[in-house]
C-alpha positions as CSV (number, residue, x, y, z in Angstrom):
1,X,-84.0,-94.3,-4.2
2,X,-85.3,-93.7,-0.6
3,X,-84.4,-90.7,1.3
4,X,-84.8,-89.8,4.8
5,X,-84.6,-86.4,6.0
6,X,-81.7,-86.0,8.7
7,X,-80.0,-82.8,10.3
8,X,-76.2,-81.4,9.2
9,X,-75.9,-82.5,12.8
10,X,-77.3,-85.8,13.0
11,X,-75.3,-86.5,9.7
12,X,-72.0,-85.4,10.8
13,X,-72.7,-87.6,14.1
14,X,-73.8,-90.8,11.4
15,X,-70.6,-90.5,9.5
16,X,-68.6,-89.8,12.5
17,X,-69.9,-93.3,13.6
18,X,-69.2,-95.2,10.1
19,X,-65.5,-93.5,10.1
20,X,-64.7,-94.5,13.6
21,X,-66.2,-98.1,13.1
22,X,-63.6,-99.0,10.6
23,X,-61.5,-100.3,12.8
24,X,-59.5,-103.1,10.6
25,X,-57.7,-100.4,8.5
26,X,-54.3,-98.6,9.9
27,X,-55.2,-95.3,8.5
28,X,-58.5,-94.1,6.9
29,X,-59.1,-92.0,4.1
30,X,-62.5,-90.8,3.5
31,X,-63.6,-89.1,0.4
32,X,-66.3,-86.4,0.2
33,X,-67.2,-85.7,-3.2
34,X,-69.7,-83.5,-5.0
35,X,-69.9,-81.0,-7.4
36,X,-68.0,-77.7,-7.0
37,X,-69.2,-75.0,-5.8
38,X,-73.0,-76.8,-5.6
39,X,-72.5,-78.9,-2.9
40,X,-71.1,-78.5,0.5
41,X,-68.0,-80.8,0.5
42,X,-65.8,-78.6,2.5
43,X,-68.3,-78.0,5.2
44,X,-69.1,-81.7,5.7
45,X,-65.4,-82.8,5.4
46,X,-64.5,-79.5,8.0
47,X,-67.7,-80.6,10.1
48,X,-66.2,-84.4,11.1
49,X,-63.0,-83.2,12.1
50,X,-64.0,-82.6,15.6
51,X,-65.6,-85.4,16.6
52,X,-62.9,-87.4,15.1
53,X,-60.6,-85.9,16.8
54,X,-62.3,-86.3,20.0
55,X,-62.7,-90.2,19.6
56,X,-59.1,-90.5,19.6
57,X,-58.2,-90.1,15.8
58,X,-55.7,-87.6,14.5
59,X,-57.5,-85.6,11.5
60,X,-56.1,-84.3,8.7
61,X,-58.2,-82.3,6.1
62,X,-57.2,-82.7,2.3
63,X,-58.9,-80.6,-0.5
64,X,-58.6,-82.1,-4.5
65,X,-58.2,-78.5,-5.5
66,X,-54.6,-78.5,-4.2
67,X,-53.9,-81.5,-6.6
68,X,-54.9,-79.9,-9.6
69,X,-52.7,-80.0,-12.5
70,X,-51.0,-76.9,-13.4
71,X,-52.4,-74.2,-15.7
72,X,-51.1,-75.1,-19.1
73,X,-52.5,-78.7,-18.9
74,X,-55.8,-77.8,-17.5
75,X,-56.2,-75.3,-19.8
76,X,-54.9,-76.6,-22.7
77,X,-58.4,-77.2,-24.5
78,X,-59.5,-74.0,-22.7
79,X,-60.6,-72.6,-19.7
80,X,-64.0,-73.7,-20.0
81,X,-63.7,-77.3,-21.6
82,X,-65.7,-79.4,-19.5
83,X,-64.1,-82.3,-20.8
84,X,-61.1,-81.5,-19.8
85,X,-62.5,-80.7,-16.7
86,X,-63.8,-84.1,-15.9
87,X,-60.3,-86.1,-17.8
88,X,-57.8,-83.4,-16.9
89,X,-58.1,-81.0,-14.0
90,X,-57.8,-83.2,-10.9
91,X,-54.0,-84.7,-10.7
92,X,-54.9,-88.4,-10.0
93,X,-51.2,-89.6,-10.2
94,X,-50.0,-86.9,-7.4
95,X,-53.3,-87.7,-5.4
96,X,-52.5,-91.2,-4.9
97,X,-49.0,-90.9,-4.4
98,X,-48.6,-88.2,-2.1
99,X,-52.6,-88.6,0.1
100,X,-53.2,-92.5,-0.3
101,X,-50.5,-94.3,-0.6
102,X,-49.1,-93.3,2.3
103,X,-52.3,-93.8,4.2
104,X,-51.5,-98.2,2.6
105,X,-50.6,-100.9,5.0
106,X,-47.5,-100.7,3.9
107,X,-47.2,-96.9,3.8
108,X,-45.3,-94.7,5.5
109,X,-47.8,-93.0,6.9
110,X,-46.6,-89.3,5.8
111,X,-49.2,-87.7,3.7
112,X,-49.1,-84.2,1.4
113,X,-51.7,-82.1,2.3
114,X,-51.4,-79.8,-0.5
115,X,-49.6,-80.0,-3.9
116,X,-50.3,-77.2,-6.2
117,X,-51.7,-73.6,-5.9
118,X,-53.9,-73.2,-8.5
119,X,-55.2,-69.2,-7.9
120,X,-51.0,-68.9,-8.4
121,X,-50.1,-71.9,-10.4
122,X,-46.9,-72.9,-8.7
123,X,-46.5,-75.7,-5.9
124,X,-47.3,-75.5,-2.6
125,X,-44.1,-76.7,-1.3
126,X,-46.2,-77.6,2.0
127,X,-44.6,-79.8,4.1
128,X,-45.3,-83.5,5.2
129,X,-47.6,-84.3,8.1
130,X,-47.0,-87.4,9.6
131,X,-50.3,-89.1,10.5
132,X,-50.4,-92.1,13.7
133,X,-52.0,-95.0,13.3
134,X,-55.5,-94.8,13.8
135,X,-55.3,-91.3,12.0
136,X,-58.2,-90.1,9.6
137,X,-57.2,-87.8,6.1
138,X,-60.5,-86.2,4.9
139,X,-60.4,-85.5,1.4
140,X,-63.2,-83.7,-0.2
141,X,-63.5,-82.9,-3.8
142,X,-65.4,-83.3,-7.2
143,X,-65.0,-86.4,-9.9
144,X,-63.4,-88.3,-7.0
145,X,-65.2,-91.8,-7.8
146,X,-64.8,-94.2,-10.5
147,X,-60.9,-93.4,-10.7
148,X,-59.0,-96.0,-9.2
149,X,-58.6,-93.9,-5.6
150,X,-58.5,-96.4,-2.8
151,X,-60.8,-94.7,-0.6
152,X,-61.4,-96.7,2.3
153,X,-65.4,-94.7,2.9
154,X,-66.9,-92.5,0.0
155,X,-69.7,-90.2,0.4
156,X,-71.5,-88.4,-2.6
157,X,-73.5,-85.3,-2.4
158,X,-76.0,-86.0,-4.7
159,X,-77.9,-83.4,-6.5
160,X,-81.0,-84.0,-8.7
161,X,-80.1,-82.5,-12.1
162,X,-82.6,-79.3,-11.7
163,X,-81.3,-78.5,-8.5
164,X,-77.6,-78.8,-10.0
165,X,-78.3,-76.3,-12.6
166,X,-80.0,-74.2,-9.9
167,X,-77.3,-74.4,-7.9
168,X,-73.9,-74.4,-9.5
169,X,-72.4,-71.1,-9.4
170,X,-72.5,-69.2,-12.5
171,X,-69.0,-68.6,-13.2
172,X,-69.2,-72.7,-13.3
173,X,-72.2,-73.4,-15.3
174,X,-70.0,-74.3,-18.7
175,X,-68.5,-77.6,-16.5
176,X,-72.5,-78.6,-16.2
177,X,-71.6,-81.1,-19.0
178,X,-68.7,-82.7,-17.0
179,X,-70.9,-83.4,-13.9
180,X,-73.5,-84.7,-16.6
181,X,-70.9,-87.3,-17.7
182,X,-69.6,-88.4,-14.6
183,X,-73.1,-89.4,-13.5
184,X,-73.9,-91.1,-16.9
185,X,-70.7,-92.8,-17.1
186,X,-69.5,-93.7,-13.1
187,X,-72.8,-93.2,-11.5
188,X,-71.4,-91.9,-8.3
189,X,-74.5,-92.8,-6.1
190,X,-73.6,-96.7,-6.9
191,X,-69.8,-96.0,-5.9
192,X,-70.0,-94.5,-2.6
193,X,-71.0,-96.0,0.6
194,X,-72.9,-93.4,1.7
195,X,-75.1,-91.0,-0.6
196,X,-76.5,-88.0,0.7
197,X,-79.2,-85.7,-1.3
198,X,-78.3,-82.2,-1.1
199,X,-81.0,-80.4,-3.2
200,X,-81.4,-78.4,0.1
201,X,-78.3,-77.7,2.0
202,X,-80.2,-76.8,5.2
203,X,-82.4,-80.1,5.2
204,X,-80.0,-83.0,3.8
205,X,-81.6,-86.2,3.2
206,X,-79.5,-89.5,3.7
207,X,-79.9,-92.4,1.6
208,X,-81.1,-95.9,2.7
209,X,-80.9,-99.0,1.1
């Protein structure tokens, strides 16, 4: 793969640009996904909602973390099972249905921004926000790709495998096999549209084909 070096800055701008360039879809939903806690997916997702919002689309910030499944199915292997971390944890069904299938054609356009607390294990009971036509969700998260989400741009936070185990907070390490197996068996880098190397969070690096 070829890299070249680009500021948080300039990147935020670049993916400004590819976000606002889809013009053809009703509503967008863009997918940020890297691993957690290793990657900067919240400050990248957080980091385009201003100059979205400023081109004239309505923003609405989505984290995967309030879609996790409750406590006695993520933990029903254990709390530190990484494969149930990679097959269980994330709430695809809820994701879908309350984030991106509203977001559809055909949708109505009224998307859940949060489903589940997990630090309390008991729903959110957050209310709708209605999102105009034109309107932007920015969903960022870990595992996102490979799953059947229609996202309509995906970026992936890539980490070489030394700088993932440098990285990932220690309290995490255990889930190192999940990430392991999500690159071996969806190979995120060949999913998303845009891959960005994040051994360095200060100096990002942004892939070219």
């Amino acid at each position: 793969m070829r890299y070249r070096p680009i500021s948080p800055a300039s990147l935020a701008e670049e993916l400004t640009d590819r976000i606002d360039a889809l013009t053809d879809r009703r509503r967008i939903a863009v997918a940020v996904d890297g691993a957690a806690g290793a990657t900067e997916t919240t400050e990248l997702a957080d980091a385009l909602v201003d100059p979205l919002r400023l081109r004239g689309h309505a923003t609405l910030r989505v984290s995967a973390r309030d879609f996790l499944r409750p406590a006695s199915l993520r933990f029903e292997h254990g709390r530190t099972n990484p494969d149930a971390r990679y097959t269980d944890w994330l709430d695809l069904g809820a994701l879908r249905r309350e984030v991106l299938d509203p977001l559809a054609e055909d949708g109505s356009g009224e998307v859940l921004p949060a489903l589940w607390d997990a630090s309390r294990d008991r729903a959110t009971r957050a209310a709708r926000v209605p999102l105009p036509p034109g309107g932007v969700v920015l969903i960022d998260g870990e595992l996102l790709l490979g799953a059947g989400l229609a996202f309509d741009l995906a970026v992936h936070l890539w980490l070489s495998p030394a700088a993932l185990r440098r990285r990932i907070p220690s309290d995490d390490a255990w889930a190192l096999p999940a990430y392991e197996r999500y690159e071996a068996e969806v190979g995120p880098s060949t999913l998303a549209d845009i891959v960005v190397r994040v051994d360095d969070p200060r100096h990002p690096a942004l892939f070219s084909p």
